[in-house]
C-alpha positions as CSV (number, residue, x, y, z in Angstrom):
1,X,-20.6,28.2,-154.5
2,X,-21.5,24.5,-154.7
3,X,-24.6,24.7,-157.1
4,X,-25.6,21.2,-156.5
5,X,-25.8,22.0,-153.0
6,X,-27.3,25.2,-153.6
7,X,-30.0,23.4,-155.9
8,X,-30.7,20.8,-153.0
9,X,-30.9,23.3,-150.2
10,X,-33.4,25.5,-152.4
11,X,-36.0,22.4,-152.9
12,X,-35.3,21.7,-149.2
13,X,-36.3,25.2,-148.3
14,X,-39.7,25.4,-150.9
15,X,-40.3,21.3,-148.8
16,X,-40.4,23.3,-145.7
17,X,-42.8,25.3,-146.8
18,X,-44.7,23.5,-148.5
19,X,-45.1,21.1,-145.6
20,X,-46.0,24.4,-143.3
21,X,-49.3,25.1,-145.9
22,X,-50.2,21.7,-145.7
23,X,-50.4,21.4,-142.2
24,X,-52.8,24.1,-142.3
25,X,-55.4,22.0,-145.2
26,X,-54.5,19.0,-142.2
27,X,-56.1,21.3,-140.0
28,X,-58.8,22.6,-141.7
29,X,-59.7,18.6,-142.6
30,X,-59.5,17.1,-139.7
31,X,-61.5,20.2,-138.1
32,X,-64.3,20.3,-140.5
33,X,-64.7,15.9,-140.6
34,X,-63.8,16.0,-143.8
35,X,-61.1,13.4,-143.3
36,X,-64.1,11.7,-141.5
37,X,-66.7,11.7,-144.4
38,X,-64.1,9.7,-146.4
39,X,-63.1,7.1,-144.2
40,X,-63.9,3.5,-145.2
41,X,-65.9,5.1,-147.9
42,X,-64.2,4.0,-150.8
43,X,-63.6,6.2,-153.8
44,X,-65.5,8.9,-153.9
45,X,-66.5,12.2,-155.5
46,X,-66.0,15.8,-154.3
47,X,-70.1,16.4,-154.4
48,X,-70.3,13.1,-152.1
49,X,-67.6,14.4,-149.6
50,X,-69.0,17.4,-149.6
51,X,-72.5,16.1,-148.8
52,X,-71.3,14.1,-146.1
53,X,-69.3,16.7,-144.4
54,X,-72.4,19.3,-144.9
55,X,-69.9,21.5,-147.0
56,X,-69.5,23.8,-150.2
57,X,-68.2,21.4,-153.0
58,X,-66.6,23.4,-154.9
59,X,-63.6,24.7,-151.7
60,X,-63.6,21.1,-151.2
61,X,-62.7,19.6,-154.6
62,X,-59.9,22.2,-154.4
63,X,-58.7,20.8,-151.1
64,X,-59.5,17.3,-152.1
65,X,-56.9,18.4,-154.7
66,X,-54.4,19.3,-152.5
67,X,-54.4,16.3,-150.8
68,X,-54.3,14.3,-153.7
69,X,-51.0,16.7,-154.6
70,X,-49.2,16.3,-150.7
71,X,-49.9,12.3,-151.6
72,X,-52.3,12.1,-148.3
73,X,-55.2,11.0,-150.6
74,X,-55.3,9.2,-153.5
75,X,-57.0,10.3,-156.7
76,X,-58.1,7.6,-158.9
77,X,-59.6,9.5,-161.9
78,X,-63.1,10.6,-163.1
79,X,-63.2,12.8,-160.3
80,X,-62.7,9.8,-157.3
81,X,-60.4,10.1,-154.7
82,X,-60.0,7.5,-152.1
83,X,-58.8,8.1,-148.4
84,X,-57.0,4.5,-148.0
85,X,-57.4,2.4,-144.4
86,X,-53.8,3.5,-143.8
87,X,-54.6,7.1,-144.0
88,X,-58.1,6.6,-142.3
89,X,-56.1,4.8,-139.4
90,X,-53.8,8.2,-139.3
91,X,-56.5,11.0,-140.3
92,X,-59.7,9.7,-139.5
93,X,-59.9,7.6,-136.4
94,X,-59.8,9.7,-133.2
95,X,-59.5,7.1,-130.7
96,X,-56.4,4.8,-132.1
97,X,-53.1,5.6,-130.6
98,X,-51.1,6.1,-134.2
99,X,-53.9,8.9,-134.6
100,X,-51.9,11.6,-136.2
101,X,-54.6,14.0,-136.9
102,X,-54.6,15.8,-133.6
103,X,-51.0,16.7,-133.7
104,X,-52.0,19.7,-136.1
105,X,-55.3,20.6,-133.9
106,X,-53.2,24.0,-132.6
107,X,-51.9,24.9,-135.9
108,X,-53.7,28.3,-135.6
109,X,-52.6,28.9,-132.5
110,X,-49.1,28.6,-133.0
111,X,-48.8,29.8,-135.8
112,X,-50.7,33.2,-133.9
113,X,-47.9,33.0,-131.3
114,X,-45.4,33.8,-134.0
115,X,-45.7,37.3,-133.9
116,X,-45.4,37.4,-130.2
117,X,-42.3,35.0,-129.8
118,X,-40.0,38.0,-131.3
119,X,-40.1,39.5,-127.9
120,X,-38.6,36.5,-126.0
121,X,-35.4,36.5,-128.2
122,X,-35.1,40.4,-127.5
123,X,-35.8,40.6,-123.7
124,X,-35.5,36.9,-123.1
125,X,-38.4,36.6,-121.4
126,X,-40.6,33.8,-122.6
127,X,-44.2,33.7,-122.2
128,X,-46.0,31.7,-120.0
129,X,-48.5,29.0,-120.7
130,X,-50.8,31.2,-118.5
131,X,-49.8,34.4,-120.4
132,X,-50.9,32.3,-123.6
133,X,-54.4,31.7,-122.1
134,X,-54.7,35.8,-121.1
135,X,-54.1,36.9,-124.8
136,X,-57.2,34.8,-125.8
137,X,-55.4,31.3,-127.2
138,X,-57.1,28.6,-125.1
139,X,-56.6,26.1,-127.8
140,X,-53.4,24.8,-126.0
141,X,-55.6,23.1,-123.9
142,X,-57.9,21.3,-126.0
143,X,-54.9,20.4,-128.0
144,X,-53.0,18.9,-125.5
145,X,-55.7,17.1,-123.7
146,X,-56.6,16.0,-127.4
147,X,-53.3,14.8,-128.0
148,X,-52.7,12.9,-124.8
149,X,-56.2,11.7,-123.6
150,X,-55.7,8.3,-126.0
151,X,-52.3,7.8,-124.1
152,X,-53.6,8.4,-120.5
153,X,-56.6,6.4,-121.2
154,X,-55.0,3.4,-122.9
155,X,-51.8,3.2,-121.8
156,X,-50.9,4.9,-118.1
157,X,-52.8,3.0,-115.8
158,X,-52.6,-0.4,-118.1
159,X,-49.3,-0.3,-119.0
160,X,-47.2,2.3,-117.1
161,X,-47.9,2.1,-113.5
162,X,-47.5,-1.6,-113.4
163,X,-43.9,-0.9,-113.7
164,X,-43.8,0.6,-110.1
165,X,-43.6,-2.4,-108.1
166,X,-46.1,-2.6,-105.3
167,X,-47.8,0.7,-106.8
168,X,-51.1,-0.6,-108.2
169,X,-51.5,-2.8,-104.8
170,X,-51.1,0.5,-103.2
171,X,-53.4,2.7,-105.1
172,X,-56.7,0.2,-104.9
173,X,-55.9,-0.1,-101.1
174,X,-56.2,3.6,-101.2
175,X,-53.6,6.3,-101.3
176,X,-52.8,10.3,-101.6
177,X,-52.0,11.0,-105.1
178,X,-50.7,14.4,-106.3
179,X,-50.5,15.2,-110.0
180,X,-48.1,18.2,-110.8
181,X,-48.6,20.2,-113.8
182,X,-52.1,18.5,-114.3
183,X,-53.0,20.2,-117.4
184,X,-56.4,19.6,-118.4
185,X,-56.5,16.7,-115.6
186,X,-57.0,13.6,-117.7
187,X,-54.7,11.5,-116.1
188,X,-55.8,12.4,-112.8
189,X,-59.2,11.6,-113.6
190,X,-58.3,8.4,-115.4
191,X,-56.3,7.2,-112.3
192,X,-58.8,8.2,-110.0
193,X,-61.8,6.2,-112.3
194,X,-59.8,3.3,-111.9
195,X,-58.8,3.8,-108.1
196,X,-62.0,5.3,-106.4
197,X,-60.1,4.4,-102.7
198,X,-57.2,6.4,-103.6
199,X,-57.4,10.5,-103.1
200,X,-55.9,12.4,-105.9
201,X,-55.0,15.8,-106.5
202,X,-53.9,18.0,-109.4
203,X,-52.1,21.4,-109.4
204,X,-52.1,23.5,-112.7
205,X,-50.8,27.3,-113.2
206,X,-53.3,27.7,-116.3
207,X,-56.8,28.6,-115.6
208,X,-58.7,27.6,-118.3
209,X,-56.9,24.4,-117.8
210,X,-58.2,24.0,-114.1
211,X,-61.6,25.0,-115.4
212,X,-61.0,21.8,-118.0
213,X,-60.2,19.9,-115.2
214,X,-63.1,20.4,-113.1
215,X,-65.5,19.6,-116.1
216,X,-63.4,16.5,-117.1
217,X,-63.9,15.1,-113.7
218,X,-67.6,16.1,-113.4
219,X,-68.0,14.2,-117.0
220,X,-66.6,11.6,-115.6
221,X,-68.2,11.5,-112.7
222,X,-65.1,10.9,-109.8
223,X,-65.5,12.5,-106.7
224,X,-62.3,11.4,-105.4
225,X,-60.3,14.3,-107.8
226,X,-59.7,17.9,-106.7
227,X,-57.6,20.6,-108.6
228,X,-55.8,23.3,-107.1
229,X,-54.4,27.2,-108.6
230,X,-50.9,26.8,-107.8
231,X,-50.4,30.2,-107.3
232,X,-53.1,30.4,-105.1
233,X,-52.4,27.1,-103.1
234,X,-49.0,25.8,-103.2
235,X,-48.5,21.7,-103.0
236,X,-48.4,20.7,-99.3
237,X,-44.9,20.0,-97.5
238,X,-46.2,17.6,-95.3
239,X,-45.1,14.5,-96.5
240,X,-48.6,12.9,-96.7
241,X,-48.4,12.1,-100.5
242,X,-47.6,8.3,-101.1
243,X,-47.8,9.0,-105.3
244,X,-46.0,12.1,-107.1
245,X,-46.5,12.2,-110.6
246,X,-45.8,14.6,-113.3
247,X,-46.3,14.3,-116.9
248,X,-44.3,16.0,-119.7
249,X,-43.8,19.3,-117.7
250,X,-40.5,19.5,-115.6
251,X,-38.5,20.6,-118.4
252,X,-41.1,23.8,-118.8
253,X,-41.1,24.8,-114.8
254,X,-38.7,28.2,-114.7
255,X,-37.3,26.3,-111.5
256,X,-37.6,22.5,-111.9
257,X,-35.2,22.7,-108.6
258,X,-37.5,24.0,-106.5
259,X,-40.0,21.7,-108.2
260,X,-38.2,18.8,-107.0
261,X,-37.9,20.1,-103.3
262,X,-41.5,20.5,-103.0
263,X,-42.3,17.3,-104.1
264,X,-39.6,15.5,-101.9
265,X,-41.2,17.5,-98.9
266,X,-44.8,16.2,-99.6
267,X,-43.8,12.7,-99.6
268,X,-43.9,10.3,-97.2
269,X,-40.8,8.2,-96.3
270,X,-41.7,5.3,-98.8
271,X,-43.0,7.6,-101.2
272,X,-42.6,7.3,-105.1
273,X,-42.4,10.4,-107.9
274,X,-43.0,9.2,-111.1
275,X,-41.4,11.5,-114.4
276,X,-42.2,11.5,-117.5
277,X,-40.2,13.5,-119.9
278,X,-38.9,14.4,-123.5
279,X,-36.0,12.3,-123.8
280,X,-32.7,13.5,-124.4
281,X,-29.4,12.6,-125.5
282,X,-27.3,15.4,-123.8
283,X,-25.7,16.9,-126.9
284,X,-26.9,18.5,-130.0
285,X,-25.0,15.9,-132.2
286,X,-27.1,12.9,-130.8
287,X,-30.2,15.3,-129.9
288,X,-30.3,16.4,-134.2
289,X,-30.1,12.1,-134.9
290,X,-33.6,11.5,-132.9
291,X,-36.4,11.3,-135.3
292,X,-38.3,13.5,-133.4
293,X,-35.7,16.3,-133.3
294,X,-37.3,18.3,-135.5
295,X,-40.7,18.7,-134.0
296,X,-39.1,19.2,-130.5
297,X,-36.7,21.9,-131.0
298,X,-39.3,23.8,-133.0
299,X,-42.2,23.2,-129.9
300,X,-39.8,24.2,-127.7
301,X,-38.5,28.0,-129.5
302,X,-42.8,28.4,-129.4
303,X,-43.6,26.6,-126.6
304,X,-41.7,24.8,-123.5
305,X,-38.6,27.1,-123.5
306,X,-41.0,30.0,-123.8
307,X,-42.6,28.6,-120.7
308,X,-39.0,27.7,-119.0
309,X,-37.7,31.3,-119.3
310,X,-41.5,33.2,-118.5
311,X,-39.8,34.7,-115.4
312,X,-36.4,36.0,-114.5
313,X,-33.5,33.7,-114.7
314,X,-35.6,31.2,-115.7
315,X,-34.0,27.3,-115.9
316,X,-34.7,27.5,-120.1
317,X,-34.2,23.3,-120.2
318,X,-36.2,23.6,-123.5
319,X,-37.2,19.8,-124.8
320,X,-33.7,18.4,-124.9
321,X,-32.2,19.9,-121.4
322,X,-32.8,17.3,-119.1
323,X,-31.0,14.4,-120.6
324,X,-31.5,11.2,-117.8
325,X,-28.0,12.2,-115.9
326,X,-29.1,15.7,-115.8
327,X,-32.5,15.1,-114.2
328,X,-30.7,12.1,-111.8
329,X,-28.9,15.0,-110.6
330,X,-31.9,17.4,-109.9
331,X,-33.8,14.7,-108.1
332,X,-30.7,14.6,-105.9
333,X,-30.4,17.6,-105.5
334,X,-33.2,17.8,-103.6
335,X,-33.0,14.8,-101.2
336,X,-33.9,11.3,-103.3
337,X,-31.6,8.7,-103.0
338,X,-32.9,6.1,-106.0
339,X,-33.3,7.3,-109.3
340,X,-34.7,4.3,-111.9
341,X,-35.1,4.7,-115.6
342,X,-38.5,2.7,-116.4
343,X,-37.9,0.1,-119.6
344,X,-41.3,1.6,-121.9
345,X,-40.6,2.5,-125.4
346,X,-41.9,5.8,-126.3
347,X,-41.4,7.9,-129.5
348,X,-40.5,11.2,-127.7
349,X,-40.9,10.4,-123.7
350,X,-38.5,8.7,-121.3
351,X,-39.9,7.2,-117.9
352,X,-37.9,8.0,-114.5
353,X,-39.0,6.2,-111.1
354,X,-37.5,8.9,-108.1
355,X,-37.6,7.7,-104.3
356,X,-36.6,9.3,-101.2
């Protein structure tokens, strides 16, 4: 026994959970404002957070202490602690991209699942993003839309589509835009705010996400955006669609395969299918090197492998099992000739152009 390594695995061990608890005060701070009644306030006291947040002082000063323990706050003394511009940029400010807050917005929820997920290892069969939604946790949803709305609204249609020559020319001219695995339909209603000739349409498995949908677009107020059950409506086969997208979700479909088929099938000829998905090295010794490794191979044991396997001989990608040669090979597969890896720099997210 190597007691040095014994000693360093042990603090590693109490670190981990540690850093589970204070996910949960994240939570409970960003959920209750209070994160928000101390931005660009300057030091301040537990009785003025409180006040500003319309809370009980006394639970606060204790998690005002916690924060100031975890290093997110700082405590200056005579009761002031001070929420500095760097952690108000990260904690406070809903709208800026390096946001970090909204990452821990479904903490309950998955930490809920946990006692659930013990039947996918013994059967394995996962559970379903809809089968999530039927045992009463809808906050998937609002996380994810949370999480991604910045993104879709700041970056896709300013940044991202550019990159597909010809396809911004197309989409103000007008044209049939499908959107599969829509979610809660932000970036269908985004794209369709900024290209009121083009048509678009999302599909979406989860019905509380389709209801999302609907109210995102009549917030929005497009009328060019219409969401479909896929299990009710499947996506036409009759090559009409000029624009595939779909967004984070291939590596959860139980049969990405036949994903990819229907999609070639509902393009036209000079059709395009944008991808966007968790990037991947192709083996667990460069997969465990990303800095996101972590965080992905956990989502996926609770989340996108769950999904993946949710029926019987499910494709079970998970995060990391669609490395770019792997999903070259499943666009193939089904019929596209030209497969393009976009140059964008994302944290987690590669970006594949796919043509017939």
């Amino acid at each position: 026994m190597d007691e040095a390594k014994l000693g360093a695995l042990s603090k590693r061990i109490m670190g981990i959970y540690e850093g589970a608890l204070v996910s949960g005060m994240v939570y409970l701070g960003d959920e209750m404002g209070l994160y928000r009644a101390m931005h660009e306030q300057g030091p301040i006291t537990s009785d003025q957070v409180a006040a500003r947040a319309g809370l009980h002082e006394r639970f606060v000063r204790e998690w005002l202490s916690l924060q100031a323990a975890a290093g997110l706050i700082e405590y200056q003394g005579d009761g002031l602690f001070f929420l500095s511009p760097e952690a108000g940029l990260l904690l406070a400010e809903e709208e800026d991209l390096r946001s970090m807050a909204r990452w821990f917005d479904n903490f309950p929820q998955r930490t809920a699942l946990l006692s659930e997920i013990p039947r996918s290892f013994k059967t394995g069969i996962g559970i379903s993003w809809s089968d999530v939604e039927r045992g009463g946790t809808s906050g998937r949803v609002q996380w994810m839309e949370r999480l991604l709305r910045p993104w879709y609204e700041q970056v896709l249609v300013q940044t991202v589509l550019p990159e597909l020559d010809g396809l911004i020319e197309s989409l103000n001219d007008g044209s049939r835009v499908a959107d599969v695995g829509c979610g809660s339909g932000v970036a269908v209603v985004t794209m369709a705010s900024a290209f009121p000739k083009s048509e678009f349409y999302g599909w979406e498995i989860a019905p509380l996400a389709l209801d999302r949908c609907r109210e995102n677009a009549i917030q929005a107020g497009v009328t060019n955006a219409v969401f479909h059950d896929v299990r009710q409506q499947q996506l036409p086969e009759d090559g009409s669609f000029e624009f595939v997208t779909t967004f984070d979700c291939v590596h959860d479909m139980t049969s990405p395969d036949e994903l990819a088929t229907a999609i070639y099938n509902s393009m036209t000829p000079d059709g395009r299918w944008l991808i966007v998905d968790p990037t991947s090295k192709g083996t667990l010794e460069e997969n465990i090197e990303m800095p996101l490794a972590v965080f992905g191979y956990a989502a996926s044991v609770a989340g996108c492998l769950q999904s993946a396997m949710s029926e019987p001989n499910g494709a079970g990608h998970g995060v990391f099992g669609l490395p770019a040669p792997a999903m070259q090979e499943l666009t193939e597969k089904a019929g596209f000739t030209r497969f393009r890896q976009l140059d964008i720099t994302h944290a987690m997210n590669s970006y594949y152009e796919v043509r017939p």
